[in-house]
PDB file of N, CA, C, O and CB in Angstrom:
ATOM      1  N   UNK A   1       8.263 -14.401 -29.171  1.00  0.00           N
ATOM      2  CA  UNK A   1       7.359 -13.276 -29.249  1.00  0.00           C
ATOM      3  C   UNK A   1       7.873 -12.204 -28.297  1.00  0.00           C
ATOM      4  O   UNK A   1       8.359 -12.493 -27.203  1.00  0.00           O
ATOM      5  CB  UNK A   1       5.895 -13.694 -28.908  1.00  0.00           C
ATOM      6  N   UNK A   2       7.752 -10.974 -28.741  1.00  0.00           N
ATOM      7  CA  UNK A   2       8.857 -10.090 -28.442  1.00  0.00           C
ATOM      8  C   UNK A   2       7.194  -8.818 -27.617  1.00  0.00           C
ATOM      9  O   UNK A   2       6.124  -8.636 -28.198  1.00  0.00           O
ATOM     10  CB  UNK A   2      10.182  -9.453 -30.394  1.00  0.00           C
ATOM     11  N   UNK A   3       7.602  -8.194 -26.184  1.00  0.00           N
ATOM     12  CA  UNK A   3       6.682  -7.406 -25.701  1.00  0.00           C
ATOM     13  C   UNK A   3       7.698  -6.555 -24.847  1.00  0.00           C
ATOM     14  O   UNK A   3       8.769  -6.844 -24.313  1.00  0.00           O
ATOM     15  CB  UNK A   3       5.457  -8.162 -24.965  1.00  0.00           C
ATOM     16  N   UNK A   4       6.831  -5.204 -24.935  1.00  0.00           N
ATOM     17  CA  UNK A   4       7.619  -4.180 -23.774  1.00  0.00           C
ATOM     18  C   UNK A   4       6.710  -4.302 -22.482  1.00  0.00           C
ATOM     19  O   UNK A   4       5.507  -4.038 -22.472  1.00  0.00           O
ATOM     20  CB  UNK A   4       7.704  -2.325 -24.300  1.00  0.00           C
ATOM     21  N   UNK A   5       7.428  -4.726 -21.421  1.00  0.00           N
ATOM     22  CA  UNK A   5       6.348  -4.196 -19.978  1.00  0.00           C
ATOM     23  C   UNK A   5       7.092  -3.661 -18.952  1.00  0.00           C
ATOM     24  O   UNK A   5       8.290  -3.825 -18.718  1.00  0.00           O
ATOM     25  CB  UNK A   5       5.464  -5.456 -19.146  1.00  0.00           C
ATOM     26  N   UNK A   6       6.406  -3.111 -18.455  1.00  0.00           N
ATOM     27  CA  UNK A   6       6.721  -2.370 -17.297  1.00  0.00           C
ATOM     28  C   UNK A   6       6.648  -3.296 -16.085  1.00  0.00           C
ATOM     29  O   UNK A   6       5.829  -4.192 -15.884  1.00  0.00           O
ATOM     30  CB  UNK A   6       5.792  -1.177 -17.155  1.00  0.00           C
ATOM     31  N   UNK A   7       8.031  -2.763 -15.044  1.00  0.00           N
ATOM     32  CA  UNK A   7       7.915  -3.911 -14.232  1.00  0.00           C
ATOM     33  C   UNK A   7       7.051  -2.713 -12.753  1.00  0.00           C
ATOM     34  O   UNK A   7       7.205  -1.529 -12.451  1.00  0.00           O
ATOM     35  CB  UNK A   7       9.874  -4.901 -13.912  1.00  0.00           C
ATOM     36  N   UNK A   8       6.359  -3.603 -12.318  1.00  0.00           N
ATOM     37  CA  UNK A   8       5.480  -2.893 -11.258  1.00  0.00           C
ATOM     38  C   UNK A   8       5.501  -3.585  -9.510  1.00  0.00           C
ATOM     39  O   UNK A   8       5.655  -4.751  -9.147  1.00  0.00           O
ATOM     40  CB  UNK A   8       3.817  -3.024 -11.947  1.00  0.00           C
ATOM     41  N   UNK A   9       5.339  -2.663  -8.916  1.00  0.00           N
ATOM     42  CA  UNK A   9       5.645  -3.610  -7.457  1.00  0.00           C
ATOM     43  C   UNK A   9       4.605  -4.296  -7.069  1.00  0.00           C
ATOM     44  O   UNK A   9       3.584  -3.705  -7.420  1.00  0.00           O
ATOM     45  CB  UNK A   9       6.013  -2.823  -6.142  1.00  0.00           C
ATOM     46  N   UNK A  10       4.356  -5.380  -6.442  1.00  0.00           N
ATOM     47  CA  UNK A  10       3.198  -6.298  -6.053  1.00  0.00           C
ATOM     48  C   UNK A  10       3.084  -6.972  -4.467  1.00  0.00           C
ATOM     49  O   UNK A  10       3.073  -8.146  -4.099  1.00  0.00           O
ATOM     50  CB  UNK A  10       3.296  -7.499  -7.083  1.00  0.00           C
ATOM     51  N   UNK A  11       2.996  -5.516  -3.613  1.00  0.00           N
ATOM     52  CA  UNK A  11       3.306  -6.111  -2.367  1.00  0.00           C
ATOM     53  C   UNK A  11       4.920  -5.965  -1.921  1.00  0.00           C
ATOM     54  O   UNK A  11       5.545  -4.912  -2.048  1.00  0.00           O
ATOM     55  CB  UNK A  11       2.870  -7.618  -2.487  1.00  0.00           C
ATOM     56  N   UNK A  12       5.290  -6.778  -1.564  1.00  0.00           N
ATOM     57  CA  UNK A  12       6.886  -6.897  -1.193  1.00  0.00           C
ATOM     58  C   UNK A  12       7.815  -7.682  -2.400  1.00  0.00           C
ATOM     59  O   UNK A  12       9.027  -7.897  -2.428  1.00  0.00           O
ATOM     60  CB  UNK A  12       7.038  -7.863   0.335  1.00  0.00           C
ATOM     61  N   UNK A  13       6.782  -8.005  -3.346  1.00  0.00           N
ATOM     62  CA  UNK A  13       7.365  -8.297  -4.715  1.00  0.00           C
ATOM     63  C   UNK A  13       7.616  -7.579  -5.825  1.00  0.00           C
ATOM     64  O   UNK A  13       7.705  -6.365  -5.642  1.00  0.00           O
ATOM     65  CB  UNK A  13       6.798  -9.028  -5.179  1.00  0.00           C
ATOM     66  N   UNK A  14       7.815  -8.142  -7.377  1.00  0.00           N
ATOM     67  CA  UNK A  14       7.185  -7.315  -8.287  1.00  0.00           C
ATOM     68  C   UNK A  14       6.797  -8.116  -9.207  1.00  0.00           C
ATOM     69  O   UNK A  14       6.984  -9.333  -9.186  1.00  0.00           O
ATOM     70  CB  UNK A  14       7.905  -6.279  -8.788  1.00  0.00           C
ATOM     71  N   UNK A  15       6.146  -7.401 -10.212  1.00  0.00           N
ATOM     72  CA  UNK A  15       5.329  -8.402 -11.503  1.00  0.00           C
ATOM     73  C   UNK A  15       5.735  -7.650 -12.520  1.00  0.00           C
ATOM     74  O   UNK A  15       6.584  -6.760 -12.496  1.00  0.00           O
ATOM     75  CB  UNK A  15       3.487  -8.588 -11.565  1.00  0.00           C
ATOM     76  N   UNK A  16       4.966  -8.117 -13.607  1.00  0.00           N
ATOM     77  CA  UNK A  16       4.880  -7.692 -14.591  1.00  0.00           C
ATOM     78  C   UNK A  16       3.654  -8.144 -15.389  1.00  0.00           C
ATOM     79  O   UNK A  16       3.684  -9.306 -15.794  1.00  0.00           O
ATOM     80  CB  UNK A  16       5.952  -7.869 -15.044  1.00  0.00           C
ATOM     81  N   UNK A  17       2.510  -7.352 -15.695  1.00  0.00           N
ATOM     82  CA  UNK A  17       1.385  -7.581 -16.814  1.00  0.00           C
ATOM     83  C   UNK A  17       1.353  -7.569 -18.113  1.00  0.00           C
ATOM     84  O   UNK A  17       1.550  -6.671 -18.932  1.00  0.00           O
ATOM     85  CB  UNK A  17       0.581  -6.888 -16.736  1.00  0.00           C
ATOM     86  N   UNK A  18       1.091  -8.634 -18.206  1.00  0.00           N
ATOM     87  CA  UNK A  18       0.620  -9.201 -19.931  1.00  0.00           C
ATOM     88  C   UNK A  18      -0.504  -8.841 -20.227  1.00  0.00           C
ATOM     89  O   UNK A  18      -1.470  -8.824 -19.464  1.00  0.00           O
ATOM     90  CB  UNK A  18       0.500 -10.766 -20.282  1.00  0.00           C
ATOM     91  N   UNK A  19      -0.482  -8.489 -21.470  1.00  0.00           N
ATOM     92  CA  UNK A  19      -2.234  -7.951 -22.061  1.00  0.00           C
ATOM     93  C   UNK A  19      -2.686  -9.783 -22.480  1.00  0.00           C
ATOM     94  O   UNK A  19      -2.235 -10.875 -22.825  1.00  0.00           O
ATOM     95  CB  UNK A  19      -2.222  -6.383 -24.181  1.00  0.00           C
ATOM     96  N   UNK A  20      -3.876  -9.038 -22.129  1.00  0.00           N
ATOM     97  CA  UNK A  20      -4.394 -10.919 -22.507  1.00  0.00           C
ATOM     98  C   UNK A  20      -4.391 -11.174 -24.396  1.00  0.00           C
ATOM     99  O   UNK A  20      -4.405 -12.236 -25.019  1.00  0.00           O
ATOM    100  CB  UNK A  20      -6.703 -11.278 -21.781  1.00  0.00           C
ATOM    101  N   UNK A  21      -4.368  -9.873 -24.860  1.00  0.00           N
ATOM    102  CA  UNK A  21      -3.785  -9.984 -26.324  1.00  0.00           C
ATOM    103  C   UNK A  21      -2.126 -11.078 -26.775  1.00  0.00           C
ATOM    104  O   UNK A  21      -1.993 -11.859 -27.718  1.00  0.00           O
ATOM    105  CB  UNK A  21      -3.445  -8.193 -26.648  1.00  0.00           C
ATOM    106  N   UNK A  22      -1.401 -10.815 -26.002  1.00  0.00           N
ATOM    107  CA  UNK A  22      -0.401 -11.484 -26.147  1.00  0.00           C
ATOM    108  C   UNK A  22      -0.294 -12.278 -25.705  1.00  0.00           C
ATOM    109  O   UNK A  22       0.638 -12.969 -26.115  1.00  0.00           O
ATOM    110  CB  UNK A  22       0.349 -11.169 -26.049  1.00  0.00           C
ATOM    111  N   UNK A  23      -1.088 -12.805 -24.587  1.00  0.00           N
ATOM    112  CA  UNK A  23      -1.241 -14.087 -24.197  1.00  0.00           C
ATOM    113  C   UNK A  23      -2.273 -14.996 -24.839  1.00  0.00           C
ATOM    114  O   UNK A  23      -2.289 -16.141 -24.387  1.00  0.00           O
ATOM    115  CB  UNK A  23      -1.455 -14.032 -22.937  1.00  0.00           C
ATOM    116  N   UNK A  24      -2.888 -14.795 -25.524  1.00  0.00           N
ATOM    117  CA  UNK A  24      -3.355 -15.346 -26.842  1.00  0.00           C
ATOM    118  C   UNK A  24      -2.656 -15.623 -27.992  1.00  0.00           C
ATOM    119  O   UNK A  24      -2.516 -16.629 -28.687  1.00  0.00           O
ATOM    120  CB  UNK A  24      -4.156 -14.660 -27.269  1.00  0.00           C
ATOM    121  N   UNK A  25      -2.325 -14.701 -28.021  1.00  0.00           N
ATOM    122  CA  UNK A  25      -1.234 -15.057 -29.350  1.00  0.00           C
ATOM    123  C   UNK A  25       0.274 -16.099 -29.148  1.00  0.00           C
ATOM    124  O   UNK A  25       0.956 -16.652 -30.011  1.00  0.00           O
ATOM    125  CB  UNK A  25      -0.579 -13.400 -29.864  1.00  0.00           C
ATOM    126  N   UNK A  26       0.337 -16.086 -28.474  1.00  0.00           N
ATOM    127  CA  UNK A  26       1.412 -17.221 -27.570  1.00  0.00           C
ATOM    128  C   UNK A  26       0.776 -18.482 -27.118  1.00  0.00           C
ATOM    129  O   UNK A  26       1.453 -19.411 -26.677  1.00  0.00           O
ATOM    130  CB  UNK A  26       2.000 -16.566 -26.091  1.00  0.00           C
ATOM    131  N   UNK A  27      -0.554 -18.530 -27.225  1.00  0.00           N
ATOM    132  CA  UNK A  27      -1.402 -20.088 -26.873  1.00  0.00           C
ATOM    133  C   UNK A  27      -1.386 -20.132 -25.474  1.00  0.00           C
ATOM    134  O   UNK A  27      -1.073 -21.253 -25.072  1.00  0.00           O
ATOM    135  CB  UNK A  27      -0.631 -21.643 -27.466  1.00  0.00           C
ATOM    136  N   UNK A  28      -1.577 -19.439 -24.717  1.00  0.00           N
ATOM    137  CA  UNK A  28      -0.662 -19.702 -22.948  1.00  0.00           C
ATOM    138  C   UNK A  28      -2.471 -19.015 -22.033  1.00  0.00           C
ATOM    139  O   UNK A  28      -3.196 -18.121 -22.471  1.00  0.00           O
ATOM    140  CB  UNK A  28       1.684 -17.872 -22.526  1.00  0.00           C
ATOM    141  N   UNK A  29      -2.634 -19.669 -21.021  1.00  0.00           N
ATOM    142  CA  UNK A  29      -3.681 -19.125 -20.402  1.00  0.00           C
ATOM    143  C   UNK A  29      -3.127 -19.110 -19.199  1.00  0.00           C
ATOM    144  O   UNK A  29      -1.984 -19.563 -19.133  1.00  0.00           O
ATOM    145  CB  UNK A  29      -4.950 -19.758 -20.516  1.00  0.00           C
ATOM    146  N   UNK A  30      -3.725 -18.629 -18.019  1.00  0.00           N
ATOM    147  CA  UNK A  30      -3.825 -18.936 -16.420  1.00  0.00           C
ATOM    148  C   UNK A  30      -3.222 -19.789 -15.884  1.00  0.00           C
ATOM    149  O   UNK A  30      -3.709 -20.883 -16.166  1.00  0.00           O
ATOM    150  CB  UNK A  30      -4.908 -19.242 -15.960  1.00  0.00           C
ATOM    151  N   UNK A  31      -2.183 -19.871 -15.078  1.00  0.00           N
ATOM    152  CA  UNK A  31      -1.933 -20.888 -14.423  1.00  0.00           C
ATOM    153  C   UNK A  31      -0.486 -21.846 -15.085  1.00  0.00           C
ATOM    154  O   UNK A  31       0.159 -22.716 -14.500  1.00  0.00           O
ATOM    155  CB  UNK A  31      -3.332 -21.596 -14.410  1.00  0.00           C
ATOM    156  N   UNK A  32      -0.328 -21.380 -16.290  1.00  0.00           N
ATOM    157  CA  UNK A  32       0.316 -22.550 -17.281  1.00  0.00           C
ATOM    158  C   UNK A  32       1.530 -21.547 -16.681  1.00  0.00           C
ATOM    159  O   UNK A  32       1.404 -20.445 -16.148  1.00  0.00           O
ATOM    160  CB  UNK A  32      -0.145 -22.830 -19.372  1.00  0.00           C
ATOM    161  N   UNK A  33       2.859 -22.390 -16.983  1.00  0.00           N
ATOM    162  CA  UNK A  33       4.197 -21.770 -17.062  1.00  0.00           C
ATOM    163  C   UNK A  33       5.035 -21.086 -17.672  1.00  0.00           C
ATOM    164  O   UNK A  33       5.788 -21.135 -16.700  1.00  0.00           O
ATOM    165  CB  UNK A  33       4.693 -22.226 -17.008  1.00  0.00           C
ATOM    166  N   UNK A  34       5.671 -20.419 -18.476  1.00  0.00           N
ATOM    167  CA  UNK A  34       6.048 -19.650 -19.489  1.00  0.00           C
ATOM    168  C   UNK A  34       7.391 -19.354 -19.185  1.00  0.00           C
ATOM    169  O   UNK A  34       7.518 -18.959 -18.026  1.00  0.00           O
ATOM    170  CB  UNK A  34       5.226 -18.515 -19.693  1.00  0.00           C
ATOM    171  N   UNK A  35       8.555 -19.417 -19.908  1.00  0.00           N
ATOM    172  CA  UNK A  35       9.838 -18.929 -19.901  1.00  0.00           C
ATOM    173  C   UNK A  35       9.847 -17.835 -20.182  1.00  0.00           C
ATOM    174  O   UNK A  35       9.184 -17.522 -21.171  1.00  0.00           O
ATOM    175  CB  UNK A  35      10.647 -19.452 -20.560  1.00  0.00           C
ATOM    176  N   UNK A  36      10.600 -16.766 -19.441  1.00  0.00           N
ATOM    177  CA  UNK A  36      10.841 -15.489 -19.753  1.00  0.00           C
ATOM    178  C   UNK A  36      12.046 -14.816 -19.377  1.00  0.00           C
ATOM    179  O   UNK A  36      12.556 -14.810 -18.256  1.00  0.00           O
ATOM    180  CB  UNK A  36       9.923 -14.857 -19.331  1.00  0.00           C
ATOM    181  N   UNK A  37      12.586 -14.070 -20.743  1.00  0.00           N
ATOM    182  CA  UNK A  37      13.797 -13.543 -21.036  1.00  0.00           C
ATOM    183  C   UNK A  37      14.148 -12.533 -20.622  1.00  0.00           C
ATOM    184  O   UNK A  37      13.665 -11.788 -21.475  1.00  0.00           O
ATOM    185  CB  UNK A  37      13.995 -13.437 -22.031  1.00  0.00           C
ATOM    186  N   UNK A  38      14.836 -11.653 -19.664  1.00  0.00           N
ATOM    187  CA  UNK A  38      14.684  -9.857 -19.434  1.00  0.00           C
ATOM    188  C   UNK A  38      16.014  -9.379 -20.347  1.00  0.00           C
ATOM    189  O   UNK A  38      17.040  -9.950 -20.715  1.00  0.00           O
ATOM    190  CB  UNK A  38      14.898  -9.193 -17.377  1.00  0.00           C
ATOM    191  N   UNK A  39      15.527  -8.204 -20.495  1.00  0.00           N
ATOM    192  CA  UNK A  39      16.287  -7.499 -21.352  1.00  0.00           C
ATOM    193  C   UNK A  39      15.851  -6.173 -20.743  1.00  0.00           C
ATOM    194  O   UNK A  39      14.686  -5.897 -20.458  1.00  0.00           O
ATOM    195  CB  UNK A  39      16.043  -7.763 -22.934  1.00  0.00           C
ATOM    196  N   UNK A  40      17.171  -5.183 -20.531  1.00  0.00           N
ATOM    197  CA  UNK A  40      16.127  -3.676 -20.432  1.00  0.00           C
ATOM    198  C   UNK A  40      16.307  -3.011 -21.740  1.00  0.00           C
ATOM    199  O   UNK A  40      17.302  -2.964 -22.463  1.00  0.00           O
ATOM    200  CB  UNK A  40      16.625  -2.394 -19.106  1.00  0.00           C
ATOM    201  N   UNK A  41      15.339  -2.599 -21.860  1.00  0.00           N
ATOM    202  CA  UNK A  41      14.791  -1.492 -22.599  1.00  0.00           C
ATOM    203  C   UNK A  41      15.532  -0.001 -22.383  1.00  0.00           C
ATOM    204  O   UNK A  41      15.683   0.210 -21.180  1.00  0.00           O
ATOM    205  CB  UNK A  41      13.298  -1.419 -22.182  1.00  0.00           C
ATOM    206  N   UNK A  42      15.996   1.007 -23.164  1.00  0.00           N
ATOM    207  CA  UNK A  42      16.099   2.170 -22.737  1.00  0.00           C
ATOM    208  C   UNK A  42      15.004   2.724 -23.153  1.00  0.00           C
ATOM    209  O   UNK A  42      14.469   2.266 -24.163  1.00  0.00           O
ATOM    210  CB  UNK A  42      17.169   2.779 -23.044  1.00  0.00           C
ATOM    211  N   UNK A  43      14.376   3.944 -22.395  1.00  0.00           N
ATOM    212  CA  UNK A  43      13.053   4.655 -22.850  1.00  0.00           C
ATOM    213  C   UNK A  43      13.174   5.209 -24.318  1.00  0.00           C
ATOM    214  O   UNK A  43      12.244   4.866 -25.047  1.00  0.00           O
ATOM    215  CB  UNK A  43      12.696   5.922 -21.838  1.00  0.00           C
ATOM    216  N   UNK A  44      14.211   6.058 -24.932  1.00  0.00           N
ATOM    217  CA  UNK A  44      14.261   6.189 -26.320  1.00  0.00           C
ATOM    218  C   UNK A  44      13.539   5.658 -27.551  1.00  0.00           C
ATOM    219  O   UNK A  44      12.937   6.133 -28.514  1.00  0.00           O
ATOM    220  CB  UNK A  44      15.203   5.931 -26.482  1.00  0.00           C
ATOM    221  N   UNK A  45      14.043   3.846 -26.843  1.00  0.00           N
ATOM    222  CA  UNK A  45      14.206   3.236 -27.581  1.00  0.00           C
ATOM    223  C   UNK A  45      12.524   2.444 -28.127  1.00  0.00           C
ATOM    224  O   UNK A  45      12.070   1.896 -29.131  1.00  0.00           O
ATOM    225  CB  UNK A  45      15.355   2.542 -27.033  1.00  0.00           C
ATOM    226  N   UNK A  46      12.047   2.835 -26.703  1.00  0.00           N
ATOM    227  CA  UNK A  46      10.153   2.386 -26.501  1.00  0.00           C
ATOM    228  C   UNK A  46       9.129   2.709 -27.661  1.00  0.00           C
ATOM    229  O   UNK A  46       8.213   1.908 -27.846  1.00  0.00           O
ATOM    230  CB  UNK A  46       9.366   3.358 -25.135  1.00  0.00           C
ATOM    231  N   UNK A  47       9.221   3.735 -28.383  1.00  0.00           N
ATOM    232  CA  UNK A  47       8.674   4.496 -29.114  1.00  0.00           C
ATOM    233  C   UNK A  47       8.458   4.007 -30.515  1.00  0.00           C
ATOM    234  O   UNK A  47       7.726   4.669 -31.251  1.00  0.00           O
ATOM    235  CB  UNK A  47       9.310   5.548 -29.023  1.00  0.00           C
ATOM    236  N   UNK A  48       9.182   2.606 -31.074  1.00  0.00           N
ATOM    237  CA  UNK A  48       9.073   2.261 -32.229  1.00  0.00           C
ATOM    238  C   UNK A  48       8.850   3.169 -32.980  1.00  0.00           C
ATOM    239  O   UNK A  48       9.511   4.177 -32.728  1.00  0.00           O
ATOM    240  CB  UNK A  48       8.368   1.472 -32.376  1.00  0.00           C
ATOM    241  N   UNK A  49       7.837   3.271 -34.247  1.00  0.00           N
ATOM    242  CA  UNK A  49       7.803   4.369 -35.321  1.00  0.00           C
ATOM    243  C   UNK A  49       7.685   5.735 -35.260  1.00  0.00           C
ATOM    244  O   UNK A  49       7.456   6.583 -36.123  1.00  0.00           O
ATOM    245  CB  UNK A  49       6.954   4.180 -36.012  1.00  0.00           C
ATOM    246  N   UNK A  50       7.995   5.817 -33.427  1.00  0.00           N
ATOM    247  CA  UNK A  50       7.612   7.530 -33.321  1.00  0.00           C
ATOM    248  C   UNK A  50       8.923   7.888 -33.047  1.00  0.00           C
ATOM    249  O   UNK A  50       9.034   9.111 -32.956  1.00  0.00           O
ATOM    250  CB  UNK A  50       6.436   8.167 -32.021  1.00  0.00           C
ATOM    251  N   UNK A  51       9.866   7.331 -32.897  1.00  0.00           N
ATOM    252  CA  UNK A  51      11.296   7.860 -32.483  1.00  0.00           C
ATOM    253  C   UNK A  51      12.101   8.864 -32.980  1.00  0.00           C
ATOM    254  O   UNK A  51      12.613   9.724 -32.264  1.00  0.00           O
ATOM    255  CB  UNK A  51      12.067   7.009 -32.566  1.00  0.00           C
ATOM    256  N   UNK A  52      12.267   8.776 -34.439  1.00  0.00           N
ATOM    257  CA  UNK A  52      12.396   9.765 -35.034  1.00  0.00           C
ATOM    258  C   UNK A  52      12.194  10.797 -35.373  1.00  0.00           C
ATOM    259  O   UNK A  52      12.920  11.739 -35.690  1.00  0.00           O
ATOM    260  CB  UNK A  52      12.416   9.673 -35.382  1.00  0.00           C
ATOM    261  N   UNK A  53      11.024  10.630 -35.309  1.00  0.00           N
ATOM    262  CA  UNK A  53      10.203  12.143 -35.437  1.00  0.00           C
ATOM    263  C   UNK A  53      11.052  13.479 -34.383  1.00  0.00           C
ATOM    264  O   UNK A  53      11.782  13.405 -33.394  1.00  0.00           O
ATOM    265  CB  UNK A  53       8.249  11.840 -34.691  1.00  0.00           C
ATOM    266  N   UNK A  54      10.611  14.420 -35.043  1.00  0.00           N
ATOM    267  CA  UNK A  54      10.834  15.720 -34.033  1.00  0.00           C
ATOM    268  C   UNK A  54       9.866  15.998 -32.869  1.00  0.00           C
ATOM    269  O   UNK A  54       8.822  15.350 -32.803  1.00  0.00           O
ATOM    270  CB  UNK A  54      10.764  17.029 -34.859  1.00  0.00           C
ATOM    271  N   UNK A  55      10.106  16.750 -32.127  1.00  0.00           N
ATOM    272  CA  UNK A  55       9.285  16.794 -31.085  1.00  0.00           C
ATOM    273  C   UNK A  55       8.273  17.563 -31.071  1.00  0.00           C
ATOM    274  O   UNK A  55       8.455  18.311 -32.032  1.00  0.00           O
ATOM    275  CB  UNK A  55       9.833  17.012 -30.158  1.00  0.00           C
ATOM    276  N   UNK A  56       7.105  17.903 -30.465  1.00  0.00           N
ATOM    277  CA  UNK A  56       6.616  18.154 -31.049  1.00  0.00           C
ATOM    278  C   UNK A  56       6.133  19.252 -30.660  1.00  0.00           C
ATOM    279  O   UNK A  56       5.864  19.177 -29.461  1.00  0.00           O
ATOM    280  CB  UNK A  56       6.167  17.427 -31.348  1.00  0.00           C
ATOM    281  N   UNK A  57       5.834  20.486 -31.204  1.00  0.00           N
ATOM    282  CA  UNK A  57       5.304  21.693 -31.020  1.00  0.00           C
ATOM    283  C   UNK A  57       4.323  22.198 -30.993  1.00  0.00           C
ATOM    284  O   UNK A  57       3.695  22.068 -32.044  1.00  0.00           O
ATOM    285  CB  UNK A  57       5.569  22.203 -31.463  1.00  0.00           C
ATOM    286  N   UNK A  58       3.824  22.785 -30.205  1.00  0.00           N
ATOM    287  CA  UNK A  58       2.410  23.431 -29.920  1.00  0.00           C
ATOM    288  C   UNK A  58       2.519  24.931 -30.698  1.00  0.00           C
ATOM    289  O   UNK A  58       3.361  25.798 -30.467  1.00  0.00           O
ATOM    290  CB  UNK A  58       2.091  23.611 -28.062  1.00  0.00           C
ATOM    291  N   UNK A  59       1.420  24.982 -31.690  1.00  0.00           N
ATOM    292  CA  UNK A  59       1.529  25.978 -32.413  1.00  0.00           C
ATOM    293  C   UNK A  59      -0.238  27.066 -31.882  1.00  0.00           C
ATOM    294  O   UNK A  59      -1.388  27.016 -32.316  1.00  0.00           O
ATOM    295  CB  UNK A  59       1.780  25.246 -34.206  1.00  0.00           C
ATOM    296  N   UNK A  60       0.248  27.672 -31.097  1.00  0.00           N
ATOM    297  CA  UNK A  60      -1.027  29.379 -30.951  1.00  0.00           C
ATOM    298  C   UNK A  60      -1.586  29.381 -32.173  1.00  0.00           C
ATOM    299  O   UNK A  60      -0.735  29.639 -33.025  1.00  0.00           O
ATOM    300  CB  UNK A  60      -0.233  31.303 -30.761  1.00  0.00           C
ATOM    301  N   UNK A  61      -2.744  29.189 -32.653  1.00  0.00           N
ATOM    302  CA  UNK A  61      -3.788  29.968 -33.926  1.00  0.00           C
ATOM    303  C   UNK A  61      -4.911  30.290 -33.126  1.00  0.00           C
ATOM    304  O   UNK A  61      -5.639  29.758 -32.288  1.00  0.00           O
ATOM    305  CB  UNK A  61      -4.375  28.917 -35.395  1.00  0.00           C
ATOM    306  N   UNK A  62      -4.723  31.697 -33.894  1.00  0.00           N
ATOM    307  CA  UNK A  62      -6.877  32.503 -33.593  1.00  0.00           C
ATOM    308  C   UNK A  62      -7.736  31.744 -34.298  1.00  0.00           C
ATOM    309  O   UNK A  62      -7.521  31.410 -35.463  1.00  0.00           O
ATOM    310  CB  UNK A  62      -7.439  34.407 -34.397  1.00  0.00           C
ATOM    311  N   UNK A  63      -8.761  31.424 -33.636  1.00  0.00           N
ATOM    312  CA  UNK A  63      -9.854  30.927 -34.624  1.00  0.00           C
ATOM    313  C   UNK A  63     -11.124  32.001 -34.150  1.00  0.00           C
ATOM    314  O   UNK A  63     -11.373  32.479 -33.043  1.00  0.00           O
ATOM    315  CB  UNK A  63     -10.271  29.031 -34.389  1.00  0.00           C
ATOM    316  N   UNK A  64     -11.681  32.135 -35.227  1.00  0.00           N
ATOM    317  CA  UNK A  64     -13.391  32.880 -35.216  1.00  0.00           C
ATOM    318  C   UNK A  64     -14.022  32.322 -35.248  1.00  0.00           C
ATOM    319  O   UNK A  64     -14.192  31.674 -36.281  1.00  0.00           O
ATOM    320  CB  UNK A  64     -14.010  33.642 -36.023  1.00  0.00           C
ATOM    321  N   UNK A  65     -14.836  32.154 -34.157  1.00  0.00           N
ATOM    322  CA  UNK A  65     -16.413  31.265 -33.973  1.00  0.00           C
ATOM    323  C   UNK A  65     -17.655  32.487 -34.824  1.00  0.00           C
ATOM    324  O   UNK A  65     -18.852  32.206 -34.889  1.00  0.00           O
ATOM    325  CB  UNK A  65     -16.947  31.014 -31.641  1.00  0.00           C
TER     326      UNK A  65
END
């Protein structure tokens, strides 16, 4: 099961948070052990179905109240 997280500092450590969504879906609660793979990510690449797209533009219109 494949997740993007951000790694965050925790004191003189660091972590990383799981949504308790994906930790459901993996069968895994509190306390239990879990293998985990790192890979980095480039930011580009974060965006899944929005990547492609163009960027996006703010377009000025008058409106009459």
């Amino acid at each position: 099961m494949d997740a993007v997280a951000k790694i965050r500092r925790i004191g003189n450590s660091f972590g990383v948070l799981l949504s308790r969504g994906l930790l459901e879906r993996a069968h895994v609660s509190e306390g239990e052990r879990v293998l985990i793979s790192l890979k980095k990510v480039e930011p580009e690449n974060m965006f899944g179905i929005w990547e492609d797209l163009p960027p996006f533009e703010h377009k000025k219109e008058d409106h009459e109240l």
